[in-house]
N, C-alpha and C positions, 0 to 999 in steps of 0.2 A: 621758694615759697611752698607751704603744706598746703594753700588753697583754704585753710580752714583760719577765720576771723579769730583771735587772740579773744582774750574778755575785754580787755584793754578798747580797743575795738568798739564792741558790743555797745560799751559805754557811753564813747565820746563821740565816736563815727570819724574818728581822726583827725578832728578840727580844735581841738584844745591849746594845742601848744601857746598860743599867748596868754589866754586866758590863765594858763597853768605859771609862765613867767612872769606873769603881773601880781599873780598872788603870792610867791617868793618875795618878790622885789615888796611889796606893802610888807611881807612879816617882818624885812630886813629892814626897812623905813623905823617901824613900829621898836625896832632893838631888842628882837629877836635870831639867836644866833641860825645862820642855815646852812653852816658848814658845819656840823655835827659828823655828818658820814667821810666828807674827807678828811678832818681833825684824826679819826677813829683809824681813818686807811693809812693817813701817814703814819703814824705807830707803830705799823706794823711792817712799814717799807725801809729799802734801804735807799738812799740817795738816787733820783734818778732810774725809780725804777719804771720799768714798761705795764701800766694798767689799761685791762680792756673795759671798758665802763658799758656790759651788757642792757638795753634798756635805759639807752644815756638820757631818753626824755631832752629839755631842753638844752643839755648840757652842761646845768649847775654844778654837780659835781665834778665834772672830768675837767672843767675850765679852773675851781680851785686846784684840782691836783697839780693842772700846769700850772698856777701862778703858784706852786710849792715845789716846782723842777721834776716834777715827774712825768714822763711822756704817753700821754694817754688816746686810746683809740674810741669812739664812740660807736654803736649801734643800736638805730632804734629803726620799727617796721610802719611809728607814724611820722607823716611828711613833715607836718604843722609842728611838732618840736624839731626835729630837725631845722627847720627852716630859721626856728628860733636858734639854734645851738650855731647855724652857721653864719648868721647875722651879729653874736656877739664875738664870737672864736675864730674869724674866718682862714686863720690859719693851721687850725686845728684838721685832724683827722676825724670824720665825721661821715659813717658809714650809712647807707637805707639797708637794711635786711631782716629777715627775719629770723630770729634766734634758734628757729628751728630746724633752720638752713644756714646754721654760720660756716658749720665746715666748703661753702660754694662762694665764700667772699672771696679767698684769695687773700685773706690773713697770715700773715708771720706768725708762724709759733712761738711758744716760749714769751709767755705773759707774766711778770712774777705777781700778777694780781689781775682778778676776773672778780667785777664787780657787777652784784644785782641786788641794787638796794631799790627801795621804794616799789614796793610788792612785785616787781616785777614778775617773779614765780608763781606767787596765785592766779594773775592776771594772763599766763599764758593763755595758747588755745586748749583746751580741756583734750589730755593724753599725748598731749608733745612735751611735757615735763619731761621724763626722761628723757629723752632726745637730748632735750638740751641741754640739762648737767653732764649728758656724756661729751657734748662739742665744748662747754666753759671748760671741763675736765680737761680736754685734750687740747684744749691752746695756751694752759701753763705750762710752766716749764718745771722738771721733780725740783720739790721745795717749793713753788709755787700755790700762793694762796685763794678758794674761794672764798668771796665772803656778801652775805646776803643778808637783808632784812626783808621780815614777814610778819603780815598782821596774821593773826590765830583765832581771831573773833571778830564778827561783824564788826565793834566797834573800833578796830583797826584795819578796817581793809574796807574800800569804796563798793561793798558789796553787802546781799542780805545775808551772806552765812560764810565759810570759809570752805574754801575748795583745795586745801592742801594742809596734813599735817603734817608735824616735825617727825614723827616715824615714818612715812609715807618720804618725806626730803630723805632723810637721813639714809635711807635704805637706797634713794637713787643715788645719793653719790658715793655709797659702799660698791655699790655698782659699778660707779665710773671710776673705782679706785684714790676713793678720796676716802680720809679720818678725818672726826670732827676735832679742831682743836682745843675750840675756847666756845662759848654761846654766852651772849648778855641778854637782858630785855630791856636796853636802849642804843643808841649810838653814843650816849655818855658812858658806856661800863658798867651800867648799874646789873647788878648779878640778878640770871636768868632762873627764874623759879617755877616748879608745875604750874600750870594753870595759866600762867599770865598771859595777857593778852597780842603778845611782838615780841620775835624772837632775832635778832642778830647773832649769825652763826660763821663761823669761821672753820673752814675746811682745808685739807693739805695736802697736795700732792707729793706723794712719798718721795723724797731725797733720790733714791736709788731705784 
């Protein structure tokens, strides 16, 4: 642990987690689709691959990844999703830590996917962002993919302003030796334009 509260944190005081799966589950009721992010991750997987779902939250995404055969690891630094992710998954991998400190879990390297969707970057603790695209960086495997979504303006991030740009990203993981491959501004593929307000970015750990 950094000792220092995430924003994430700041927010909720760590007691969300149901409150956050009730509200999924109503948009899913309503016939809204909520597997966007994993639809978008499969595509880019191949059968069976090993994803670490950075900031798994209740563990919506990493539980369709497994009901789509891919084996996936969770970590998140609040209890209250957790608590939901292992109530519905419980056979799942479902880690407490904090992202700041992934290299002290005791994780298997060689992830062919490190996922940090749902702001989870903005929402870090203010100046352990690097840190932590250097530890998602080093538990893929070369050819191994990031891939992140981020709000870029208040009105896509649970916040009054935005505390991380796309040169400001882009530069930590040239850092940790990652190129960017592709960038959209949805989890549907819709092509990522200056200005827009949310960015899905896909990064790549060099082959060799």
């Amino acid at each position: 642990m950094t000792g220092q509260r995430d924003r994430w944190a700041e927010l909720t005081g760590g007691q969300s987690g149901q409150d956050y799966a009730e509200r999924f589950a109503q948009l899913a009721e309503s016939g809204h689709d909520i597997h966007g992010e994993a639809a978008f991750c499969t595509a880019l997987l191949n059968p069976a691959a090993r994803v670490l779902d950075a900031g798994c939250g209740t563990g919506r995404i990493a539980i369709r990844l497994a009901e789509l055969g891919h084996r996936c690891t969770g970590v998140d630094v609040d209890r209250s999703m957790l608590a939901v992710a292992r109530r519905d998954a419980p056979t799942q991998d479902w880690l407490f830590g904090d992202l700041a400190s992934l290299d002290t879990l005791g994780l298997d390297q060689g992830f062919d996917m490190a996922l940090a969707a749902g702001n989870v970057i903005p929402l870090l603790a203010p100046g352990t962002e690097p840190m932590v695209v250097r530890h998602l960086a080093a538990a893929l495997r070369p050819g191994g993919l990031l891939v992140t979504g981020m709000g870029l303006d208040a009105a896509h991030l649970p916040l009054p302003e935005p505390t991380v740009t796309l040169t400001e990203f882009d530069h930590w993981c040239t850092q940790a030796g990652l190129t960017l491959r592709q960038r959209y501004a949805t989890w549907s593929g819709d092509p990522y334009y200056q200005g827009c307000g949310y960015a899905v970015s896909v990064h790549c750990r060099p082959a060799t």
